[in-house]
N, C-alpha and C positions, 0 to 999 in steps of 0.2 A: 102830698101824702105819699114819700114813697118810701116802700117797703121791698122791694124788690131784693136790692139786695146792700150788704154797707159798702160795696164795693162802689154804690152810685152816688154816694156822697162827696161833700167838697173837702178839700186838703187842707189840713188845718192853720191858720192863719200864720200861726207862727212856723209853720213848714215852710209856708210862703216867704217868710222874712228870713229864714235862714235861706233859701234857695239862691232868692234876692242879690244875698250877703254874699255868697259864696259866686256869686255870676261879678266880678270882678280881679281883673289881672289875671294873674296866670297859676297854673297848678300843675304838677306832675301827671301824669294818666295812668289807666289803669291799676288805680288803687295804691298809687305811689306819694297819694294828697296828704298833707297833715291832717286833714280832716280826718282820714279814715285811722291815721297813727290813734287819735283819741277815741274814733268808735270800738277799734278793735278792745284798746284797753276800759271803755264803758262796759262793753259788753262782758268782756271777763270780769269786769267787778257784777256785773248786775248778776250773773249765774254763778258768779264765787269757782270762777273755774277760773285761774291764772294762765293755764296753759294751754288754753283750748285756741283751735283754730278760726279764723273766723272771718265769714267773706261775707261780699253782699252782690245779689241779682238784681235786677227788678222784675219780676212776675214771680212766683209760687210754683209755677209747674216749672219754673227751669230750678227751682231750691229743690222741690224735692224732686227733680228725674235728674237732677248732677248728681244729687246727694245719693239717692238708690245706686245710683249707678257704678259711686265711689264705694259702696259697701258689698255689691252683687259683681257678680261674673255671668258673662253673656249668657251661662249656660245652670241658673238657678233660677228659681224660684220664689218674687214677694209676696207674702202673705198679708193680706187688707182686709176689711170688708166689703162685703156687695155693692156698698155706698161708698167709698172712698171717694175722695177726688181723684188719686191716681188711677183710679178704675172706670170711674164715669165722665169727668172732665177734663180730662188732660188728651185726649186723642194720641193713646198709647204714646205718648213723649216719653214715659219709666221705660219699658221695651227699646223704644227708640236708644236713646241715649247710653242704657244698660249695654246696650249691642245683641242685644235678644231674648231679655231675661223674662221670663212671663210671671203672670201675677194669676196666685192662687189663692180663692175666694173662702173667708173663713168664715162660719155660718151663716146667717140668714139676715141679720139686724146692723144696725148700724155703729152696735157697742159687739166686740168680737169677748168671749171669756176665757180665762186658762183653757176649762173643758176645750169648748170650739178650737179654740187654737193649737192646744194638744192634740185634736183628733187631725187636724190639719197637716201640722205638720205629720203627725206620723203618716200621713195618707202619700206623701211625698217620699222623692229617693228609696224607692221600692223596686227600684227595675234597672239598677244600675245603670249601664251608659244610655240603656234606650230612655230614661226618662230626665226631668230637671232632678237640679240637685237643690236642697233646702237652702235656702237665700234668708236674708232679712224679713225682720215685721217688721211693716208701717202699721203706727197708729196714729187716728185723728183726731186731737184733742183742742179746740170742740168738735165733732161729729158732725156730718155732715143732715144730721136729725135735731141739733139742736144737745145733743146727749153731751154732758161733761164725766169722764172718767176720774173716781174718787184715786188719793191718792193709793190706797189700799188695791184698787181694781190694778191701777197700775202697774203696782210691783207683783200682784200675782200673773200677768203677764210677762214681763221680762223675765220673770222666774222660768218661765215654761222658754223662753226664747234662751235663757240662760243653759236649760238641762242641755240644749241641742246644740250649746255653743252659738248660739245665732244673733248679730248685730241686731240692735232696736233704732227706727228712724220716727221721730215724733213729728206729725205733719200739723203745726202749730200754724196756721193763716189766720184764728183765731186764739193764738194763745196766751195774748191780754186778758180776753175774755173769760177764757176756762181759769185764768191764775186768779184773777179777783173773785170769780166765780166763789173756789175755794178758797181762799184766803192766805194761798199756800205762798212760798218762795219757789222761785224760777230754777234753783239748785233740786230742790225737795220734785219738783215736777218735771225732772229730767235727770241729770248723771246721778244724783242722790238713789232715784229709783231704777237705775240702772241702764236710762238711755245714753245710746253713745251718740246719736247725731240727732239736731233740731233744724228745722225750719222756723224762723223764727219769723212771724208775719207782721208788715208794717201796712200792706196797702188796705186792708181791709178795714182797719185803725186811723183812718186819718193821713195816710201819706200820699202821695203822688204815683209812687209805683216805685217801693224797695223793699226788699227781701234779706232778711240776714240765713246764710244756715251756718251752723256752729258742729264743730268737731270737740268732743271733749278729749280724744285721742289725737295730739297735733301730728302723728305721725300720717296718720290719712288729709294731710292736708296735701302735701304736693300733687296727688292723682284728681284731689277738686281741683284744683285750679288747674292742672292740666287739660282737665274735660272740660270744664269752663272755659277757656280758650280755645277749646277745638269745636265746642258745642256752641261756640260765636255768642258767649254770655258774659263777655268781659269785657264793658263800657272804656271807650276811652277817656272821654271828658267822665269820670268815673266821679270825682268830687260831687256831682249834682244827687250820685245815690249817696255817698256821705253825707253831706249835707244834711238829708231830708230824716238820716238814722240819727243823727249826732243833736238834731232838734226834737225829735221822735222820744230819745230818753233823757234830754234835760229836764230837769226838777221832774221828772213824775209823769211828764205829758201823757206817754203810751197811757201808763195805769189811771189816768184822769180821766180820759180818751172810753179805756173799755169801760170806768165805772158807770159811764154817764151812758154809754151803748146797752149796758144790763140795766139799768135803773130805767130808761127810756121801755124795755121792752116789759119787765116789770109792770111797770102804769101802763103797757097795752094789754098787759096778760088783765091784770085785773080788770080794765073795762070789760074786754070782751069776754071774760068768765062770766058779769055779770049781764051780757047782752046775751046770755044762753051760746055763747061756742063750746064747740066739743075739741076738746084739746086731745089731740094725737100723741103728741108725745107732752113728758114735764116741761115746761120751758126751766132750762137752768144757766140759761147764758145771754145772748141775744137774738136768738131766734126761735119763731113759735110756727109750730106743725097743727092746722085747726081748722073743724068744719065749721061752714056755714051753711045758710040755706041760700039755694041759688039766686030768689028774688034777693038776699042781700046785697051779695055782689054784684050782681046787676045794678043797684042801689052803687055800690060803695067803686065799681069801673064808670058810670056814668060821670060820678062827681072828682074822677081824675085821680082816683085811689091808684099806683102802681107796686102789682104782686105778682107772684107765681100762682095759677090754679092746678088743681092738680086734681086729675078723678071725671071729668065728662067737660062736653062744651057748656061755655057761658051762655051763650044765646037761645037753644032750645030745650025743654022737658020741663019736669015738673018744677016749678018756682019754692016748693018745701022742699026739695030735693038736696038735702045736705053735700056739697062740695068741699074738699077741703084746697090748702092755702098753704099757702110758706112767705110769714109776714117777719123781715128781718129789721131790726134798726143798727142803725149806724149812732153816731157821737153827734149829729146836728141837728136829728130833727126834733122840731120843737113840742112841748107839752100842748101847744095849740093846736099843732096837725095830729097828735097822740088823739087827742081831745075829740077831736070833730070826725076823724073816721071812727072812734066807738061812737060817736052819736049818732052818726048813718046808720053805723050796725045796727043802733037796737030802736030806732024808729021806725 
């Protein structure tokens, strides 16, 4: 039963068999593989961008702290929320990589709005040399709460990144999830609404550990792959991140991948609705924000349950004592382990 997080899941079968595949003879490095000749050109068909640039890492925090980094000048300012990853988990890598750019926090929640982000920015480049100067918005689509941004939220935020002139970066680690979520197109859910650079997330999906981020502006490609190579994120046996992208969006995978990740959390949202949880946030993707009461979890850590608690310790206080949880599914686990930790819950 784990729920931790989908990053602790196995790599999907057929990942394995193109890995496999691709672990034979010989291949050019650093991204010079036929393999990658055909991802690059999937990818522009999949986001209906022809021109866009397009590389691949493996880990998340080096897509988006190249990618910020290629958008920012040492000496600006990203605008995120409280909760980002770039804010909470990446142990300043954006700063790092940026060469000193700092990151300034846009309201209080994990979903930022025009408002918020309007007051943001104008709160910034106030003070001429002595302060930062306005840098790019990241946004994290899904949220790091579970939150998916409608397309509409969307484009009233670039609108606002747009008044000030300012680069949009989408931090997509989930963003199979958020696209099936809505139902939208991968064009409609970036350059359509005015983002100019994506992180487009594989490992969280079922891959091994690859990372696509996308330029729709190909002229900012040579400063990524510059920082990419000075930033020591440019694989030499580079084919093995092909590989795992080029099986990632054959017939559908990814989007099979996130359907079954959101329909899995689904059938946990609805048990534990009915085992009396208090749900924190809406679940609209694949991960659920939720109290229990502490005898529960206690219940449901003894029998090998793996989650995040969050809000006091497990072992001592009142046993009614509502705790909450961040219970994520991934693409594997099965309706019987779905099953059996709501039945813990509500026994």
């Amino acid at each position: 039963m784990f729920f931790a997080s989908d990053n602790t899941g196995p790599v999907h079968p057929r990942v394995m068999e193109a890995l496999a595949e691709a672990n034979s003879g010989y291949a050019m490095g650093y991204g010079a593989d036929a393999l990658m000749d055909r991802v690059r050109d999937r990818i522009r068909e999949v986001f209906e961008a022809p021109d866009a640039a397009v590389y691949l890492v493996a880990t998340g925090t080096a897509a988006n702290s190249l990618a910020l980094a290629t958008l920012a000048n040492p000496w600006d300012t990203i605008f995120c929320t409280p909760v980002a990853h770039i804010q909470e988990d990446e142990c300043n890598a954006p700063e790092f990589y940026s060469g000193g750019a700092k990151l300034t926090l846009v309201g209080a929640d994990d979903k930022m709005t025009s408002r918020t982000l309007r007051a943001a920015i104008e709160g910034e480049e106030t003070r001429g040399v002595h302060g930062p100067q306005r840098g790019p918005v990241s946004i994290t689509q899904v949220t790091e709460r579970g939150s998916v941004y409608t397309l509409e939220e969307l484009r009233e935020l670039t609108a606002v990144a747009n008044d000030f002139d300012l680069p949009v970066h989408l931090d997509g680690a989930r963003f199979a999830n958020a696209l099936v979520a809505l139902g939208c197109s991968p064009a409609e859910m970036t350059w359509q609404a005015s983002v100019n650079a994506v992180s487009f997330g594989g490992t969280k999906n079922g891959l091994m550990g690859a990372e696509a981020v996308v330029f729709f502006d190909p002229a900012q490609g040579w400063e990524f792959e510059l920082r990419r190579k000075r930033g020591a994120h440019l694989f030499s046996k580079h084919r093995y991140l092909s590989a795992q992208m080029e099986a990632y969006l054959a017939d559908g995978l990814w989007l099979e991948m996130a359907e079954q990740a959101n329909a899995n959390c689904t059938r946990l949202a609805v048990g534990l609705r009915d085992a009396g949880a208090e749900f924190l946030n809406v679940p609209q993707a694949n991960m659920i924000f939720a109290a229990l009461p502490r005898r529960v979890h206690q219940r449901l850590k003894a029998e090998g349950a793996m989650y995040y608690l969050q809000g006091g310790p497990l072992e001592t206080g009142d046993g009614d004592e509502p705790l909450g949880c961040r219970l994520v599914c991934d693409w594997s686990i099965s309706a019987d382990l779905i099953d059996r930790f709501v039945e813990l819950a509500k026994s």
